[in-house]
mmCIF entry with sequence, helices, sheets and N, C-alpha, C, O atoms, coordinates in Angstrom:
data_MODEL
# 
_entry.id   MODEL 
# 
_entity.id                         1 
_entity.type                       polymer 
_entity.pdbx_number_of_molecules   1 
# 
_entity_poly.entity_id                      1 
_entity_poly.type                           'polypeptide(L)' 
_entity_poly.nstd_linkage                   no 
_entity_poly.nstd_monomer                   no 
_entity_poly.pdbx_seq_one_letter_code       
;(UNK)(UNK)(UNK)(UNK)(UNK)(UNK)(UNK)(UNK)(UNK)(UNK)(UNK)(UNK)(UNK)(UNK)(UNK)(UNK)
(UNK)(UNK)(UNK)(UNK)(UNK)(UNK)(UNK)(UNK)(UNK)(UNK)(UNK)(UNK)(UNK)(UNK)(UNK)(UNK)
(UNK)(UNK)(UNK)(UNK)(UNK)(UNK)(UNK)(UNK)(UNK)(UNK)(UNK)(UNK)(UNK)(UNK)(UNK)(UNK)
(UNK)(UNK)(UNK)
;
_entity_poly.pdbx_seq_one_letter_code_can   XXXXXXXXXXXXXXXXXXXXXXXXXXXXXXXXXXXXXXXXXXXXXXXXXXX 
_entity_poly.pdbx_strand_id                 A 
# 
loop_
_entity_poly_seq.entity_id 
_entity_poly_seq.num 
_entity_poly_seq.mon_id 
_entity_poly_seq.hetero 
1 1  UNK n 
1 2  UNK n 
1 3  UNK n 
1 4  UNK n 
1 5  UNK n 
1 6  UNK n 
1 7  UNK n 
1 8  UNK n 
1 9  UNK n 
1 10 UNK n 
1 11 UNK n 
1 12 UNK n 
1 13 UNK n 
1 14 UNK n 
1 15 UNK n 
1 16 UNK n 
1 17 UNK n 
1 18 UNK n 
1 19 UNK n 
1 20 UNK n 
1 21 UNK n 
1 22 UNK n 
1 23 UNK n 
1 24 UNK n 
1 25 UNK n 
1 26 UNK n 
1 27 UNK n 
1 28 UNK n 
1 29 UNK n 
1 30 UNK n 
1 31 UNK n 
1 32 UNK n 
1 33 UNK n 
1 34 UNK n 
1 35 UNK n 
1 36 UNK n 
1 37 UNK n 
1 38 UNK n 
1 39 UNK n 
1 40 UNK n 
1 41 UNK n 
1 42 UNK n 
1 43 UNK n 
1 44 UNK n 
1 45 UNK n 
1 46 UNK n 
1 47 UNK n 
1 48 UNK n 
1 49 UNK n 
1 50 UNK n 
1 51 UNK n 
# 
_struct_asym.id          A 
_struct_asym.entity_id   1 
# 
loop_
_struct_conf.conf_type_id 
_struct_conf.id 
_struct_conf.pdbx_PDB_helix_id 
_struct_conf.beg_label_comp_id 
_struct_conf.beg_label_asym_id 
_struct_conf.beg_label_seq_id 
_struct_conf.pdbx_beg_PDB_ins_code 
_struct_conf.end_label_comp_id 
_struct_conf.end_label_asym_id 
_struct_conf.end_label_seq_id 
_struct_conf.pdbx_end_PDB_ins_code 
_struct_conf.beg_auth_comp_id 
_struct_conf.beg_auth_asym_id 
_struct_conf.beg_auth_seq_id 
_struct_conf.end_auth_comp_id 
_struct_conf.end_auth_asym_id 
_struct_conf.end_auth_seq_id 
_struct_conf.pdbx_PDB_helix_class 
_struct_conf.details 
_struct_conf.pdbx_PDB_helix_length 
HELX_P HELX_P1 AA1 UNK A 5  ? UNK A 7  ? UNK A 5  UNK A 7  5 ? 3  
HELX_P HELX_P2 AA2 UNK A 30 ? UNK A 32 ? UNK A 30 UNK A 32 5 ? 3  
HELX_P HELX_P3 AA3 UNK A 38 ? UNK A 50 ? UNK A 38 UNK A 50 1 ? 13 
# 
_struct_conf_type.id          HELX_P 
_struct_conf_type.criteria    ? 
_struct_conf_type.reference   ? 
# 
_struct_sheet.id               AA1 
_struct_sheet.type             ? 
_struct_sheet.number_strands   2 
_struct_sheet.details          ? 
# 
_struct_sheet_order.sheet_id     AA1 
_struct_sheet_order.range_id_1   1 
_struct_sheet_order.range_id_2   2 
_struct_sheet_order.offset       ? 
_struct_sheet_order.sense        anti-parallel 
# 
loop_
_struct_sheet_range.sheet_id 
_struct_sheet_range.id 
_struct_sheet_range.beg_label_comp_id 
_struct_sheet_range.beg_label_asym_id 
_struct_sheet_range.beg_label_seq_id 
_struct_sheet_range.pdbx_beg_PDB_ins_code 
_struct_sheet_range.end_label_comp_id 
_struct_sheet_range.end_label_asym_id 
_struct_sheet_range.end_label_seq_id 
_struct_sheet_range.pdbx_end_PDB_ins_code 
_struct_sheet_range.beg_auth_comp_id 
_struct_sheet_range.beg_auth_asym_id 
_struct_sheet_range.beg_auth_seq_id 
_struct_sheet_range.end_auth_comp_id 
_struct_sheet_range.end_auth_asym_id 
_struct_sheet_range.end_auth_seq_id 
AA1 1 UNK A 10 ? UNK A 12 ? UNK A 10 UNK A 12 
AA1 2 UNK A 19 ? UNK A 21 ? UNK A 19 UNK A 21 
# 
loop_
_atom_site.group_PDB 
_atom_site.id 
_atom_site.type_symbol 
_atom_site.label_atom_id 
_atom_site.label_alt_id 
_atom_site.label_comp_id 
_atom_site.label_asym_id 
_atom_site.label_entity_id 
_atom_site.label_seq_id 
_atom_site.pdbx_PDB_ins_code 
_atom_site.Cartn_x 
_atom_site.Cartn_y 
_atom_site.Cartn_z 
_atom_site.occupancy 
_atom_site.B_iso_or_equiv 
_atom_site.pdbx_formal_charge 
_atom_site.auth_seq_id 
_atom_site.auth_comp_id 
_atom_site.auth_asym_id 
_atom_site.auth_atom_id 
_atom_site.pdbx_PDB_model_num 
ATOM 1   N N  . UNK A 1 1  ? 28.319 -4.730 -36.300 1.00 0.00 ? 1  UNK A N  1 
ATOM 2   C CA . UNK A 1 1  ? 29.318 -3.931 -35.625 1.00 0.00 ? 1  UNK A CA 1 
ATOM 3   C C  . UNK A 1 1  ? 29.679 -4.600 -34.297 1.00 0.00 ? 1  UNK A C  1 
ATOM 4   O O  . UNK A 1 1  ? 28.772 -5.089 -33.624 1.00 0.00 ? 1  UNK A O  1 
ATOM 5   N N  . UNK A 1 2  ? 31.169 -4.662 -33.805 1.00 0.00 ? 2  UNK A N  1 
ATOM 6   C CA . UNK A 1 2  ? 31.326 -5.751 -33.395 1.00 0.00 ? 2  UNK A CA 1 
ATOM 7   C C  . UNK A 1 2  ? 31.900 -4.484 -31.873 1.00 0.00 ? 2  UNK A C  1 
ATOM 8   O O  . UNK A 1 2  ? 32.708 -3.555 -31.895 1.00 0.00 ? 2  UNK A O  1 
ATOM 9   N N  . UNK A 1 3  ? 31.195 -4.935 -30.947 1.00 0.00 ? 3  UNK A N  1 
ATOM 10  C CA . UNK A 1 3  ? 32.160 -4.172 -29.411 1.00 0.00 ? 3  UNK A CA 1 
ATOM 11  C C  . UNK A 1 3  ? 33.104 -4.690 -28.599 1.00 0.00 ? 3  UNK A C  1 
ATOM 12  O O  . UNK A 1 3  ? 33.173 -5.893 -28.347 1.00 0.00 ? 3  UNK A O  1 
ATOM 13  N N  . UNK A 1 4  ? 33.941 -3.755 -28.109 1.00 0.00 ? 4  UNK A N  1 
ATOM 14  C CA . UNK A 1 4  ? 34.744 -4.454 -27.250 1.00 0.00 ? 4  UNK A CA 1 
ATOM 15  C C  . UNK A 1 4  ? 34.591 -4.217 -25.650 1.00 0.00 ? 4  UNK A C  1 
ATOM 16  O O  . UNK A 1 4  ? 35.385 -3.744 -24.836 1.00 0.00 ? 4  UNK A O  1 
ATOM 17  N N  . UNK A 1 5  ? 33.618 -4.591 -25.544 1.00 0.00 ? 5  UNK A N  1 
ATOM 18  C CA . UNK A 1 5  ? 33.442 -4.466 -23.628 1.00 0.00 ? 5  UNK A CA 1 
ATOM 19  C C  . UNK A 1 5  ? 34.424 -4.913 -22.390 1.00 0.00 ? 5  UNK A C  1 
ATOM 20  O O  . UNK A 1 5  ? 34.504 -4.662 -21.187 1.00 0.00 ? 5  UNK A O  1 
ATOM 21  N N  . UNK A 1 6  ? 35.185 -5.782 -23.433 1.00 0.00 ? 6  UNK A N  1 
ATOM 22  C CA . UNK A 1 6  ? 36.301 -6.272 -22.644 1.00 0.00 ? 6  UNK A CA 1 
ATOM 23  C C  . UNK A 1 6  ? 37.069 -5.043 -21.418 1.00 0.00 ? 6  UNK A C  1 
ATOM 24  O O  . UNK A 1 6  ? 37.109 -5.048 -20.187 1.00 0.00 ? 6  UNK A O  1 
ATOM 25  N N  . UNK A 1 7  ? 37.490 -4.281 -22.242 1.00 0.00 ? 7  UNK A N  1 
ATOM 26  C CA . UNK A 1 7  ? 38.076 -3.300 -21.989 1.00 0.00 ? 7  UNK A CA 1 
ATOM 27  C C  . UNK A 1 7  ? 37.598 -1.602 -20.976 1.00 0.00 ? 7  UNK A C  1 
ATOM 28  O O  . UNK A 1 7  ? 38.127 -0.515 -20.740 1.00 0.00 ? 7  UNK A O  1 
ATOM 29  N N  . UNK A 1 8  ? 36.106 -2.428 -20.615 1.00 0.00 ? 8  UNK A N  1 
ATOM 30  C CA . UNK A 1 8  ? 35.360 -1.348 -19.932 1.00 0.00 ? 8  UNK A CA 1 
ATOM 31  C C  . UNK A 1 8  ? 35.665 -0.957 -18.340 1.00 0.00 ? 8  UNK A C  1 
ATOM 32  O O  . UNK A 1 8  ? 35.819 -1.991 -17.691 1.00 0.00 ? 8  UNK A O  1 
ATOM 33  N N  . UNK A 1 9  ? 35.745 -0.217 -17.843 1.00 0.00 ? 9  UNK A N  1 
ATOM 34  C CA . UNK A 1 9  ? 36.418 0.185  -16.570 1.00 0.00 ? 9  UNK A CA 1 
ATOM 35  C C  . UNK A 1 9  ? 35.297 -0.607 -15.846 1.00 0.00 ? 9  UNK A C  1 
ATOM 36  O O  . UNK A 1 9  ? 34.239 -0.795 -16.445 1.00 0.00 ? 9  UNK A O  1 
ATOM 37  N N  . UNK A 1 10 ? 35.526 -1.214 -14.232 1.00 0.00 ? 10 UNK A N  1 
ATOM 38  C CA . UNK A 1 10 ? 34.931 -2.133 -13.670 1.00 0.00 ? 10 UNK A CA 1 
ATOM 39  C C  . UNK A 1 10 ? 34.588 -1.408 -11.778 1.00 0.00 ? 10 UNK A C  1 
ATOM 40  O O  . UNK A 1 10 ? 35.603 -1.084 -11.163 1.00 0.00 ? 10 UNK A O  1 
ATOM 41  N N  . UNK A 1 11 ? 34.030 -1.334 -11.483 1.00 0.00 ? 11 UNK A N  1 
ATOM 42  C CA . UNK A 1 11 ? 33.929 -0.981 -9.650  1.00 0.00 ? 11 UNK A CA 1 
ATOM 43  C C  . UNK A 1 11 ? 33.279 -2.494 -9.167  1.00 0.00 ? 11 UNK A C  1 
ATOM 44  O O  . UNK A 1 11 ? 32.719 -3.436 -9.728  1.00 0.00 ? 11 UNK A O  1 
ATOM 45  N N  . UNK A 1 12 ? 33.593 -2.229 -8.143  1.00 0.00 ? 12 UNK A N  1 
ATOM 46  C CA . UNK A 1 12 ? 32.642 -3.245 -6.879  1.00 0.00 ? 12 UNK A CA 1 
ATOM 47  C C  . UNK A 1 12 ? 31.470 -2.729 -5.954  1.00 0.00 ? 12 UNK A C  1 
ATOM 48  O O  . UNK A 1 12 ? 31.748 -2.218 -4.869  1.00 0.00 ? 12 UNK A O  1 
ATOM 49  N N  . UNK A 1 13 ? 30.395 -2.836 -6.298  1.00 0.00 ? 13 UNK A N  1 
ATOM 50  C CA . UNK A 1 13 ? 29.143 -2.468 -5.365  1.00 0.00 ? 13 UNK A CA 1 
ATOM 51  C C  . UNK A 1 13 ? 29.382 -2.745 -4.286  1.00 0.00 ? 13 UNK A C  1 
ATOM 52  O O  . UNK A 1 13 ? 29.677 -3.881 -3.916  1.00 0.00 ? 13 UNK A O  1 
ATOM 53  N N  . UNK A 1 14 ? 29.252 -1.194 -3.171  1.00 0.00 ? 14 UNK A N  1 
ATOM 54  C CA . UNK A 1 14 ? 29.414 -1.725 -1.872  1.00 0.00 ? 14 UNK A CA 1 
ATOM 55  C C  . UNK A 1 14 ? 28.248 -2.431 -1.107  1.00 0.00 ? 14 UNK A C  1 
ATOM 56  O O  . UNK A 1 14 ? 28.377 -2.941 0.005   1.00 0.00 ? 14 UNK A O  1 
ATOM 57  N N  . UNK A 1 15 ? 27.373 -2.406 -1.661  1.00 0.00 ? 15 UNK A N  1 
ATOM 58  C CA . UNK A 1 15 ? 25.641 -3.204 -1.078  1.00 0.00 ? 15 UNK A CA 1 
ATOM 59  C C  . UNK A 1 15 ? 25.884 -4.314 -1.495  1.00 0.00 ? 15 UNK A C  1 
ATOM 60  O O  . UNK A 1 15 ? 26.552 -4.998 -0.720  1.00 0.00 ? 15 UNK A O  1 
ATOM 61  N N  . UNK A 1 16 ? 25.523 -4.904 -2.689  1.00 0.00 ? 16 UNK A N  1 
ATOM 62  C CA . UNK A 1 16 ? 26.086 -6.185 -2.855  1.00 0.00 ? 16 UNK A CA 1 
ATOM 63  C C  . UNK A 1 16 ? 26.924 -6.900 -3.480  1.00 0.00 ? 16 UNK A C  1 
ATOM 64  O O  . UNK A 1 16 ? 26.769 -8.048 -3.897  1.00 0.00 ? 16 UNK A O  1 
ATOM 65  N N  . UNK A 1 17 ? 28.169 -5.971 -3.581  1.00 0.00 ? 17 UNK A N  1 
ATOM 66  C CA . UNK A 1 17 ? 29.356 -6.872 -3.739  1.00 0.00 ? 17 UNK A CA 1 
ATOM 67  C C  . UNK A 1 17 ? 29.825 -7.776 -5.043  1.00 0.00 ? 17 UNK A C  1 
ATOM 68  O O  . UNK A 1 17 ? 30.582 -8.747 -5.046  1.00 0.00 ? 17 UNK A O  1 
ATOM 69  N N  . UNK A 1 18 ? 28.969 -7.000 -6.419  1.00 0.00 ? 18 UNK A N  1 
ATOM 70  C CA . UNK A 1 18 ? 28.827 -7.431 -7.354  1.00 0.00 ? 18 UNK A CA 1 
ATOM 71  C C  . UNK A 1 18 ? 29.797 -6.384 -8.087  1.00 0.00 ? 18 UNK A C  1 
ATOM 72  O O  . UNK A 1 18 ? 29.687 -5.226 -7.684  1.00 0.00 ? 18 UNK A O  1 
ATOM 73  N N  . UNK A 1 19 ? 30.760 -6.632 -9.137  1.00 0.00 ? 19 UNK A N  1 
ATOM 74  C CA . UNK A 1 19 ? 31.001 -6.434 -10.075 1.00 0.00 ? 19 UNK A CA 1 
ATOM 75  C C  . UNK A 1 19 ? 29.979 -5.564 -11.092 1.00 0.00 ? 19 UNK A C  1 
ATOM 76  O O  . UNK A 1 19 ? 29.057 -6.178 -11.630 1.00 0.00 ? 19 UNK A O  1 
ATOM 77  N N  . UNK A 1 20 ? 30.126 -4.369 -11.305 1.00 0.00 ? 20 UNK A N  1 
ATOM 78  C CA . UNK A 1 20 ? 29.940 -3.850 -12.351 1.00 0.00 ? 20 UNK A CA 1 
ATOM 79  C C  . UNK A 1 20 ? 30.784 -2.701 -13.612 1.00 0.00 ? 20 UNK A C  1 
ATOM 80  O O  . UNK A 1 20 ? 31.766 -1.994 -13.389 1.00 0.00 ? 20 UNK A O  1 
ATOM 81  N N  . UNK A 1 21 ? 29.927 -2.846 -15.067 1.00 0.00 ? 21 UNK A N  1 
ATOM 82  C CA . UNK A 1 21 ? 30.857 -2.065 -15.764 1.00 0.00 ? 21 UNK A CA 1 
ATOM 83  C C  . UNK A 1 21 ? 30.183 -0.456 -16.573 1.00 0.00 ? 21 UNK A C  1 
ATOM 84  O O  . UNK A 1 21 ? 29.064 -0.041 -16.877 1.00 0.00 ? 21 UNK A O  1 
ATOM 85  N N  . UNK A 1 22 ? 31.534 0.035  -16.664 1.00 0.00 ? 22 UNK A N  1 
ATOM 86  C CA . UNK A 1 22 ? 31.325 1.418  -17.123 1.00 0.00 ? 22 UNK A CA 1 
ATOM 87  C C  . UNK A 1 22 ? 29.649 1.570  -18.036 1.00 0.00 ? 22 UNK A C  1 
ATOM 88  O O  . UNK A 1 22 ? 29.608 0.900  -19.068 1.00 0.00 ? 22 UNK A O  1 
ATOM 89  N N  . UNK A 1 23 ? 28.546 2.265  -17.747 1.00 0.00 ? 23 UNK A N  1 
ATOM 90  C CA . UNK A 1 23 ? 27.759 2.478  -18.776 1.00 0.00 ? 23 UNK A CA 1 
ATOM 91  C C  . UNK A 1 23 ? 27.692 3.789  -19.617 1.00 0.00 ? 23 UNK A C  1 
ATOM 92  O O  . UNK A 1 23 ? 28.127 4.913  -19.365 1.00 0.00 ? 23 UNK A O  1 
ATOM 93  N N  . UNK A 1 24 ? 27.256 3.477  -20.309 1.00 0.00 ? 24 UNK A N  1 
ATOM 94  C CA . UNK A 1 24 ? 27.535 5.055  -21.642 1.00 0.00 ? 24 UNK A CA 1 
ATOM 95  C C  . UNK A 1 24 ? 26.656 5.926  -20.893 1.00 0.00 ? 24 UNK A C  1 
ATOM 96  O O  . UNK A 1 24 ? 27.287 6.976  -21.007 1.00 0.00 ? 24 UNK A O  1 
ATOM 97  N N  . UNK A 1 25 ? 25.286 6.316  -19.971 1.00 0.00 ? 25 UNK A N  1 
ATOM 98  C CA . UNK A 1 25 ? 24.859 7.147  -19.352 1.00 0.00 ? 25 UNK A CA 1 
ATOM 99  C C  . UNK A 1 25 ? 25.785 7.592  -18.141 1.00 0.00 ? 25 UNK A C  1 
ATOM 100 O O  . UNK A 1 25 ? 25.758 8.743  -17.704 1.00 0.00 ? 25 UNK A O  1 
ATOM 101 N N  . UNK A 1 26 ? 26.535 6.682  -17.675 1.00 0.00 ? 26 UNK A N  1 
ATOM 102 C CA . UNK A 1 26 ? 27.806 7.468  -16.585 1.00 0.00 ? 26 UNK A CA 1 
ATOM 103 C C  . UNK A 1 26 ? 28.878 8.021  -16.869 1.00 0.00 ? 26 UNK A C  1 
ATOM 104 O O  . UNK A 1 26 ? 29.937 8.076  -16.244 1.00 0.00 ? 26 UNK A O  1 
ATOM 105 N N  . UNK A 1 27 ? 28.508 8.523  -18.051 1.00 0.00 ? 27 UNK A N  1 
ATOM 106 C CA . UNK A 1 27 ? 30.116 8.360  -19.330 1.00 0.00 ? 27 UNK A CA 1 
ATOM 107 C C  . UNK A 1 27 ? 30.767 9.802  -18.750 1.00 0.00 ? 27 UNK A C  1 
ATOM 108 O O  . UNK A 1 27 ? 31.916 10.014 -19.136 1.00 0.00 ? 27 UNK A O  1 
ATOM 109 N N  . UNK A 1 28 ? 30.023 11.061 -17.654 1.00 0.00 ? 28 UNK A N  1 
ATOM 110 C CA . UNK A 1 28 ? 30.737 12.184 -17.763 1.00 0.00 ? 28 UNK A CA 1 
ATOM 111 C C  . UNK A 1 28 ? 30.680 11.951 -16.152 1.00 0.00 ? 28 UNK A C  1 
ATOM 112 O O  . UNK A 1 28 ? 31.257 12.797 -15.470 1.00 0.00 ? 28 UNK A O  1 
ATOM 113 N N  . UNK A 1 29 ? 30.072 10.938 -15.532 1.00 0.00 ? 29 UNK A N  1 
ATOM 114 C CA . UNK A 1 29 ? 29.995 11.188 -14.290 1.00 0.00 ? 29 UNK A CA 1 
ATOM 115 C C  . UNK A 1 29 ? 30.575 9.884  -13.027 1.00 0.00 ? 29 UNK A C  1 
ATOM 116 O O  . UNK A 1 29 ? 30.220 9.700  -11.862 1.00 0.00 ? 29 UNK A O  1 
ATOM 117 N N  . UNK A 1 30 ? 31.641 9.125  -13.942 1.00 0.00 ? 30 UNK A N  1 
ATOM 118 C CA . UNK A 1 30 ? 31.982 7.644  -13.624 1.00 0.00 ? 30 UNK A CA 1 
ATOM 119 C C  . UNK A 1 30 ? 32.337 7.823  -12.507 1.00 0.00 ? 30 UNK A C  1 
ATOM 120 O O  . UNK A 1 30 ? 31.745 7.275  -11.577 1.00 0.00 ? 30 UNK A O  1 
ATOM 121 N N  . UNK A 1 31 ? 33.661 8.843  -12.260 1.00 0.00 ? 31 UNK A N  1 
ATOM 122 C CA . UNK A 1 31 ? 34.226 8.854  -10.641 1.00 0.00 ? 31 UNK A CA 1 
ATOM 123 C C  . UNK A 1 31 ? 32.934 9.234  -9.734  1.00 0.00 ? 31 UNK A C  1 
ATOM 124 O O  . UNK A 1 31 ? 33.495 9.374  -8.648  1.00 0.00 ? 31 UNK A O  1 
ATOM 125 N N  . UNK A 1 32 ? 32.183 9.373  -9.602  1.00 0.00 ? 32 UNK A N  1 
ATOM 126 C CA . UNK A 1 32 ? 30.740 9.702  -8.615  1.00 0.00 ? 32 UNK A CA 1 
ATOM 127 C C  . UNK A 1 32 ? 30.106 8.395  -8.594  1.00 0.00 ? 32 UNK A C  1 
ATOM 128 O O  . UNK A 1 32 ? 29.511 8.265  -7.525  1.00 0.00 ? 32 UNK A O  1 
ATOM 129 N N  . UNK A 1 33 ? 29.972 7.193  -9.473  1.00 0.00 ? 33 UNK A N  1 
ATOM 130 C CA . UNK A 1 33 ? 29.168 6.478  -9.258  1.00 0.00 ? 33 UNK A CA 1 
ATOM 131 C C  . UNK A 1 33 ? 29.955 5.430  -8.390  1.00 0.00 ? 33 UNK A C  1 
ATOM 132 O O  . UNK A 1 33 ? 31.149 5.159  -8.520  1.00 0.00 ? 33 UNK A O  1 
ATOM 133 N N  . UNK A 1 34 ? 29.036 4.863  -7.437  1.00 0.00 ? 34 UNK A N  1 
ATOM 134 C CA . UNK A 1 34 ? 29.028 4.192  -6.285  1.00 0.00 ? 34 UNK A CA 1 
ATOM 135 C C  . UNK A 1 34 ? 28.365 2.734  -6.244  1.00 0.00 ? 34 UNK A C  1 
ATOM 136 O O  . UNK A 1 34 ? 28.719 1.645  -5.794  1.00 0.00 ? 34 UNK A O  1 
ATOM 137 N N  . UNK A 1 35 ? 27.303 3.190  -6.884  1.00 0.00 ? 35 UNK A N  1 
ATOM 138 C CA . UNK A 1 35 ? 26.305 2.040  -6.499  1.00 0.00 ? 35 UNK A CA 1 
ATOM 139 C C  . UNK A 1 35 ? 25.655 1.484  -8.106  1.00 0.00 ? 35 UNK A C  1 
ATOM 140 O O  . UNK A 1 35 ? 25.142 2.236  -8.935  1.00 0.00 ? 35 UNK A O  1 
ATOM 141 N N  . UNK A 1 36 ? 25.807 0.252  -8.230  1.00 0.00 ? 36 UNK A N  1 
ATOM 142 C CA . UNK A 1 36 ? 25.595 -0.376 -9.466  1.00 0.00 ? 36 UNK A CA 1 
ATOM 143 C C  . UNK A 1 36 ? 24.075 -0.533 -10.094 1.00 0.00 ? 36 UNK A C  1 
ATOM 144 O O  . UNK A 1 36 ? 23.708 -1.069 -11.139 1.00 0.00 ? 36 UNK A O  1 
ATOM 145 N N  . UNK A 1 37 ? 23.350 0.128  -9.077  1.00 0.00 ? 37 UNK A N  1 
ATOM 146 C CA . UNK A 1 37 ? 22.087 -0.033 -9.489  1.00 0.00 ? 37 UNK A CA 1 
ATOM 147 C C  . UNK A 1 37 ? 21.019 1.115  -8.506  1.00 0.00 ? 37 UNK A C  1 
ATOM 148 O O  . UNK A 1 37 ? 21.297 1.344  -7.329  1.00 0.00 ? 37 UNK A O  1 
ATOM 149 N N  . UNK A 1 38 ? 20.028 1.638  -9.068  1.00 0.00 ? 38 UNK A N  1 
ATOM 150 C CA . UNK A 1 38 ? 19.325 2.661  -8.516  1.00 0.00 ? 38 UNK A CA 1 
ATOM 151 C C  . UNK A 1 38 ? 18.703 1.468  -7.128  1.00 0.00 ? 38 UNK A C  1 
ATOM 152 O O  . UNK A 1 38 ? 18.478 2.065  -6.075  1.00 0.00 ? 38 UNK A O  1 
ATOM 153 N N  . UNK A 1 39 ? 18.469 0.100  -7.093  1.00 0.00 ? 39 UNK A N  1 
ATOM 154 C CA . UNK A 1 39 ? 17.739 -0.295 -5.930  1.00 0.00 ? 39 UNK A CA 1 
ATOM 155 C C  . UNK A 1 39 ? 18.885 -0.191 -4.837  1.00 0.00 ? 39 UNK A C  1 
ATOM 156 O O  . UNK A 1 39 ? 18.512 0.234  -3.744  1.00 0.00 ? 39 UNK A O  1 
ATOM 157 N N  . UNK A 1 40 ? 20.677 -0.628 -5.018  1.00 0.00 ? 40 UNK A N  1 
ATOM 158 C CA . UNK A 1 40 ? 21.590 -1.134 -4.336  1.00 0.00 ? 40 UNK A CA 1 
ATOM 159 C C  . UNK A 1 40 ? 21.605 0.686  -3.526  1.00 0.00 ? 40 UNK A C  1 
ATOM 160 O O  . UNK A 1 40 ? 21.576 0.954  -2.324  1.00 0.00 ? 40 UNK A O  1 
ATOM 161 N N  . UNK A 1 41 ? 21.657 1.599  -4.651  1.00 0.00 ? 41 UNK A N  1 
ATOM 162 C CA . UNK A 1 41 ? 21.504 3.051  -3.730  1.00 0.00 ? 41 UNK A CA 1 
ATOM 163 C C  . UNK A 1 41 ? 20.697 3.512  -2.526  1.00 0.00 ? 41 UNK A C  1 
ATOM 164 O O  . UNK A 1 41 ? 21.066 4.260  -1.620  1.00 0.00 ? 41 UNK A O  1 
ATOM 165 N N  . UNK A 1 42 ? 18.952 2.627  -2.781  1.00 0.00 ? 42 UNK A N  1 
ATOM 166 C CA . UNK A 1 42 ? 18.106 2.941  -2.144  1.00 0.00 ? 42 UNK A CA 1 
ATOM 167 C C  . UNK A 1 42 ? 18.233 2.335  -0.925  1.00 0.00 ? 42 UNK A C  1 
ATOM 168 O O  . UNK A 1 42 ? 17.822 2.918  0.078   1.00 0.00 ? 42 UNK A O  1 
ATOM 169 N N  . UNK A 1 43 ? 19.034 0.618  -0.816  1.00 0.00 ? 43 UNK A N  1 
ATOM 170 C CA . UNK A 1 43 ? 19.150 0.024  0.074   1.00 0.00 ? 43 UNK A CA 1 
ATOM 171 C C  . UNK A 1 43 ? 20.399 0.300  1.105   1.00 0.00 ? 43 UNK A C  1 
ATOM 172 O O  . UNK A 1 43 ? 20.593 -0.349 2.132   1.00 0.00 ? 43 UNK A O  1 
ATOM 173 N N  . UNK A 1 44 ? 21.267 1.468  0.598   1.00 0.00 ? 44 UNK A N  1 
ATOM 174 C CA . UNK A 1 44 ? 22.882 1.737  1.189   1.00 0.00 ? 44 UNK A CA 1 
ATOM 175 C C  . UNK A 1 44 ? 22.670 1.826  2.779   1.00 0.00 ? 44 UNK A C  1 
ATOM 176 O O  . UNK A 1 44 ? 23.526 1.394  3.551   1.00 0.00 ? 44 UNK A O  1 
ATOM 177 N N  . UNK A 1 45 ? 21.814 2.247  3.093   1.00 0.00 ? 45 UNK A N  1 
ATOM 178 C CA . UNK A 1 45 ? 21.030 2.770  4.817   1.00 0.00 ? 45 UNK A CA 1 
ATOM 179 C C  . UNK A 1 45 ? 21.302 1.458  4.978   1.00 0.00 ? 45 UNK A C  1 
ATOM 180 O O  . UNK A 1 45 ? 22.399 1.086  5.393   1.00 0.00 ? 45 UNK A O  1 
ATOM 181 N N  . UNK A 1 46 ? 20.124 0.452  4.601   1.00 0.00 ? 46 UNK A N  1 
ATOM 182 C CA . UNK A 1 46 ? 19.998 -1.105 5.487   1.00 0.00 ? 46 UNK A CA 1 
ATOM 183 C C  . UNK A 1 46 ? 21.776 -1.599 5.552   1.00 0.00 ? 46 UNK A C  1 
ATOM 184 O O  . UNK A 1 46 ? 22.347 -1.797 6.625   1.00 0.00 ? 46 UNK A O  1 
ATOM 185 N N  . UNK A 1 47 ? 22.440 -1.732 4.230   1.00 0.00 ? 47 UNK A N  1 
ATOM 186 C CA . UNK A 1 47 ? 23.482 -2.458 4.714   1.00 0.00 ? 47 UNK A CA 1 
ATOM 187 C C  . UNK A 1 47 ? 24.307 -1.587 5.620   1.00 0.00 ? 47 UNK A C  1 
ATOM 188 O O  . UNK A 1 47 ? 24.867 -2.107 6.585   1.00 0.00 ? 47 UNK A O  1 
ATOM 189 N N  . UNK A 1 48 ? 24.427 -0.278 5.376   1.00 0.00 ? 48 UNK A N  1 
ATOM 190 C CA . UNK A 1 48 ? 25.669 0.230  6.525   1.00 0.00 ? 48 UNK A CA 1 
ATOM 191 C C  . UNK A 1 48 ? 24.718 -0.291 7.966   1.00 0.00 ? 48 UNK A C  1 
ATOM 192 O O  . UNK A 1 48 ? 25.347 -0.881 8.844   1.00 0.00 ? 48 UNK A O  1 
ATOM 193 N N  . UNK A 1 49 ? 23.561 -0.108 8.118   1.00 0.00 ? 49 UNK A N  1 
ATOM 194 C CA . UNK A 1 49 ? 23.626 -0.829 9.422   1.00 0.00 ? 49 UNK A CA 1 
ATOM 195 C C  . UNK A 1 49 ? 23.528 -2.313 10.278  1.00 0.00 ? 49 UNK A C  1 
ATOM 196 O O  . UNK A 1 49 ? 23.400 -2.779 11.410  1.00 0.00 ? 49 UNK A O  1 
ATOM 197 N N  . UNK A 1 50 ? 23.683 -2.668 8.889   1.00 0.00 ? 50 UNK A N  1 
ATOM 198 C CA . UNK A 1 50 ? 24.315 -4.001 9.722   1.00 0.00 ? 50 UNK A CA 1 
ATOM 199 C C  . UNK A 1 50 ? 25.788 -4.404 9.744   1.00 0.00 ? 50 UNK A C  1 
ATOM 200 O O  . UNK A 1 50 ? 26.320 -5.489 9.979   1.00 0.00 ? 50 UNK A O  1 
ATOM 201 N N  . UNK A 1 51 ? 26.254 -3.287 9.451   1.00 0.00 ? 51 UNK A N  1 
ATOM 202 C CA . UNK A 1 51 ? 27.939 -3.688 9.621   1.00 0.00 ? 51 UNK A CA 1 
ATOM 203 C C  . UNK A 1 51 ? 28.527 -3.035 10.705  1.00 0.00 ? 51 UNK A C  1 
ATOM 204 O O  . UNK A 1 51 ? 29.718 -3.213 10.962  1.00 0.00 ? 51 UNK A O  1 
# 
């Protein structure tokens, strides 16, 4: 069975600035997600203060 991920909705991590795509566990809650990864969430404190 062949997927097409091509076509998956995309954000930009504001911690580090990486590219990520839609996952099937964010599937009811996409507009809320922020952060591409549970560590980039934990770290959101350190980077807002160095900017």
């Amino acid at each position: 069975m062949a997927h097409k991920k091509a076509n998956l909705p995309k954000k930009i991590c504001p911690v580090c600035q990486r590219p990520f795509t839609w996952r099937k566990k964010w599937e009811k809650d996409w507009d809320n997600v922020v952060y591409c990864s549970e560590r980039c969430r934990r770290s959101k404190a350190k980077s807002e203060l160095s900017k």
